[in-house]
SEDRENDO-871160 format. One line per 10 residues: number of its first residue (from 0); for each residue x, y, z of C-alpha. Coordinates in steps of 0.1 Angstrom, whole numbers, always signed. Layout:
BEGIN
NUM = X/Y/Z ~ ... $
//
This chain:
BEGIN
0 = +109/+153/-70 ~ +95/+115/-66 ~ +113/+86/-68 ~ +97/+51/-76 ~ +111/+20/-64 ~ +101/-13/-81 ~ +116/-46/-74 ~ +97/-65/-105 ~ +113/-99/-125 ~ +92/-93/-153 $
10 = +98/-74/-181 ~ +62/-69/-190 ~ +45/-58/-159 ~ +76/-39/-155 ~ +68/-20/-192 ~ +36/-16/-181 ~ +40/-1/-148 ~ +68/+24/-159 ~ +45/+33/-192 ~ +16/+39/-161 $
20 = +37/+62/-143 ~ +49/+83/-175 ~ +8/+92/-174 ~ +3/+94/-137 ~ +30/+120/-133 ~ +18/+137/-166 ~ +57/+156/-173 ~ +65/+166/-140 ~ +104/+154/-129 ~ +106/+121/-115 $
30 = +126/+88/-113 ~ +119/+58/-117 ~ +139/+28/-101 ~ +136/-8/-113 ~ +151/-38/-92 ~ +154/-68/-112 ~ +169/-95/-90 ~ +161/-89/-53 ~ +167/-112/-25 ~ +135/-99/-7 $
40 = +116/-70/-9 ~ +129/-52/+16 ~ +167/-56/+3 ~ +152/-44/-26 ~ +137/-16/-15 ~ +166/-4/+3 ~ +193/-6/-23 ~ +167/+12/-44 ~ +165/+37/-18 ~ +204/+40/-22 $
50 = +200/+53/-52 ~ +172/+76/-51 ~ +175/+117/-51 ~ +138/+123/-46 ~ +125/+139/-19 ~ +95/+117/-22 ~ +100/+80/-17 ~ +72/+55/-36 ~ +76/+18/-32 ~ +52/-3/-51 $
60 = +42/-38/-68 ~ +44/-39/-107 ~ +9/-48/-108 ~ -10/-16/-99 ~ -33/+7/-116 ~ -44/+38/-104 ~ -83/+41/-117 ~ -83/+78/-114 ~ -47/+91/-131 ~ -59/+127/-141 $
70 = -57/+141/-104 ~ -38/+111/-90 ~ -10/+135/-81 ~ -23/+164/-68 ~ -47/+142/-46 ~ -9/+128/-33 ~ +8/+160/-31 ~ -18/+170/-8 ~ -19/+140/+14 ~ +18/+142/+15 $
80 = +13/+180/+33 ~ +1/+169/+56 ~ +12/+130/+65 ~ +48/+116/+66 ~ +38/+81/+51 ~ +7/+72/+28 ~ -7/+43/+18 ~ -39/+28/+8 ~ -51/+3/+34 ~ -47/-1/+69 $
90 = -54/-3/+104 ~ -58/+23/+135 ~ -49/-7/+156 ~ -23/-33/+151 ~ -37/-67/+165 ~ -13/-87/+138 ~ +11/-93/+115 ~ -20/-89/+92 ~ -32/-53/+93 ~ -67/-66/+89 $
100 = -70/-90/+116 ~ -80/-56/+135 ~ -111/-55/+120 ~ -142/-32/+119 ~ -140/-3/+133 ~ -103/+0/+128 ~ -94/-7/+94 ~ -96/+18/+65 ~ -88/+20/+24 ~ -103/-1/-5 $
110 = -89/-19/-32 ~ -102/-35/-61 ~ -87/-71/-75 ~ -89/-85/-107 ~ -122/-114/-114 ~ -127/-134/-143 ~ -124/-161/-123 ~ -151/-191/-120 ~ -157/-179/-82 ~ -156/-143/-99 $
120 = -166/-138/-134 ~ -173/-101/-131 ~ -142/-81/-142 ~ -135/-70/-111 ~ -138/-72/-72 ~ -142/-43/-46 ~ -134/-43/-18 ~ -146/-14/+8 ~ -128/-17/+44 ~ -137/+21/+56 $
130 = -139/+52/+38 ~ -150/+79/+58 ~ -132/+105/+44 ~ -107/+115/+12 ~ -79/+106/+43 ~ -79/+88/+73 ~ -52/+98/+100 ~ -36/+79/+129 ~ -28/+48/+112 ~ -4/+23/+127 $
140 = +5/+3/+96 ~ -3/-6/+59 ~ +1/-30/+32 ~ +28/-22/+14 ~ +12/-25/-27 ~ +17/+14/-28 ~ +30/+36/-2 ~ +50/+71/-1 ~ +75/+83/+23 ~ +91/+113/+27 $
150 = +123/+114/+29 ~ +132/+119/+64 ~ +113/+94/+73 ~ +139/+66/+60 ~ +169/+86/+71 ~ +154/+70/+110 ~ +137/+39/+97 ~ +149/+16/+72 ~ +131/-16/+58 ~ +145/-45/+81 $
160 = +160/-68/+57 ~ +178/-91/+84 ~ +148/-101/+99 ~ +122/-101/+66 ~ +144/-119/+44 ~ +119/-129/+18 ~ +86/-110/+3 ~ +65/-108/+35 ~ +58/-91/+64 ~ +82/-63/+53 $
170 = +55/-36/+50 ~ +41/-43/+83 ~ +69/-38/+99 ~ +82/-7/+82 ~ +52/+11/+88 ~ +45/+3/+123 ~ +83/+10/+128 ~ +75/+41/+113 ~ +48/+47/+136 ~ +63/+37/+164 $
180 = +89/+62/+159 ~ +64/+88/+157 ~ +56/+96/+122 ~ +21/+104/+119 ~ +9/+79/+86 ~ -24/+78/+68 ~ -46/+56/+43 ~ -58/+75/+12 ~ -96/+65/+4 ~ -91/+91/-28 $
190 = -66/+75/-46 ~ -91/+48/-66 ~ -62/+14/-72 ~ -65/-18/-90 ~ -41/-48/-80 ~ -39/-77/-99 ~ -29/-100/-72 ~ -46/-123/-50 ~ -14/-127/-22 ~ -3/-164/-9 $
200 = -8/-175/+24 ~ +21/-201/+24 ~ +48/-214/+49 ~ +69/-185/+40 ~ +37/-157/+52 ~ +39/-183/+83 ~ +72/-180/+90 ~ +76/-145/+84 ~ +43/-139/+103 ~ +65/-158/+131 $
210 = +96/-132/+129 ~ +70/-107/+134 ~ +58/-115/+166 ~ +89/-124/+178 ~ +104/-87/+173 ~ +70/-69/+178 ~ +48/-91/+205 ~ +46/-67/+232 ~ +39/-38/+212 ~ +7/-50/+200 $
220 = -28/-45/+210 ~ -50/-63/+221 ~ -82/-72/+208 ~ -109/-96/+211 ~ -110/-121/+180 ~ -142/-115/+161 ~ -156/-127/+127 ~ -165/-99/+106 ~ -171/-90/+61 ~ -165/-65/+45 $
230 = -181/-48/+13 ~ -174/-71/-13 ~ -192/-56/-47 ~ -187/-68/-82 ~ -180/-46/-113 ~ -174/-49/-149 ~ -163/-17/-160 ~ -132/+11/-149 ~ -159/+42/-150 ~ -182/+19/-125 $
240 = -152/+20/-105 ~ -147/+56/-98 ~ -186/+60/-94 ~ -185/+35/-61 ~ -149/+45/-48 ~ -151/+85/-50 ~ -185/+92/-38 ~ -188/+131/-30 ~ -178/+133/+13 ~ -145/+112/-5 $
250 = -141/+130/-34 ~ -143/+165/-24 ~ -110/+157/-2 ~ -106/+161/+31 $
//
């Protein structure tokens, strides 16, 4: 069984999100956890976990949207045969407390954002980092909009709730704690998302990007800053989507 952990303070996204899950999952048993008033995500996320009795551990945002829900779960069931942690961007290399910073050839996943914006007016934006295949192995760490655990996994790491006391940072370091403890993790390019946020780069992601290489600063590598893009393409429709982000060597699986 799968349990969902959501730390959301409004009730709308919240209806939403739970109503998305009733369709991704489609009647198969699961639960679905909501935290209302967390001090940080990670708090969260681990008094969530407290309550959980799935074998299968999801922690996501309350704003996500999976394009492709008919085959959403098998596509997971199988990823999760094989890896210990899957997510749905992220880096082979950890350079920073932003999995990104790596850059090409070492980051993976795409996502797609909301437009209608002046910059934007498209409905929405996608973005491509890698997708080689329906899976990509050996990944060091992952943002943490969607990501599933088994079990086991959080029985040896936990999300570290001392140190990431507010809503950053705290997927970063659970992930590449998890990897560093040997759990083999992986980005799913088959698993077509939307999120409707744009993130904020404020003192708080400074001072949490701080506490970050303060605990991890010698376990990073180290890479030579370049400037790089990535695809950027704009779409107006859901059905466009799927068209761009399962092309056949992805959707055929891995």
């Amino acid at each position: 069984m799968f349990s969902v952990i959501i730390c959301s303070i409004d009730p709308v996204k919240f209806a939403q999100i739970r109503k998305h899950y009733q369709q991704l999952f489609r009647g198969e048993p699961y639960e679905l956890i909501g935290i209302h008033d967390a001090k940080s995500l990670s708090e969260g996320y681990n008094r969530g976990l407290a309550q959980a009795k799935g074998e299968f551990i999801i922690f996501c945002h309350d704003d996500i949207e999976f394009v492709s829900p008919g085959d959403w779960l098998a596509r997971l069931k199988n990823h999760l045969a094989k890896f210990d942690i899957v997510g749905l961007v992220g880096t082979t290399k950890l350079v920073h407390g932003m999995w990104i910073y790596a850059g090409p050839p070492y980051i993976f996943g795409q996502v797609v954002h909301s437009g209608g914006t002046p910059d934007w007016p498209e409905q929405y934006r996608l973005e491509i980092f890698s997708t080689p295949a329906a899976v990509v192995r050996d990944i060091q760490a992952m943002d943490g909009m969607f990501i599933a655990v088994h079990r086991e996994v959080l029985e040896k790491v936990k999300f570290d709730e001392k140190t990431f006391d507010g809503f950053h940072c705290y997927d970063i370091d659970f992930t590449f704690s998890a990897y560093l403890a040997g759990f083999k993790l992986a980005v799913a390019c088959d698993l077509p998302v939307i999120h409707r946020s744009k993130g904020s780069m404020n003192e708080t992601w400074l001072n949490a990007m701080k506490k970050f290489f303060v605990k991890y600063n010698t376990r990073l590598a180290r890479a030579k800053k370049r400037r790089f893009a990535v695809t950027l393409m704009a779409v107006e429709t859901k059905e466009e989507l799927l068209e761009l982000m399962l092309p056949q060597h992805v959707a055929k699986g891995p």
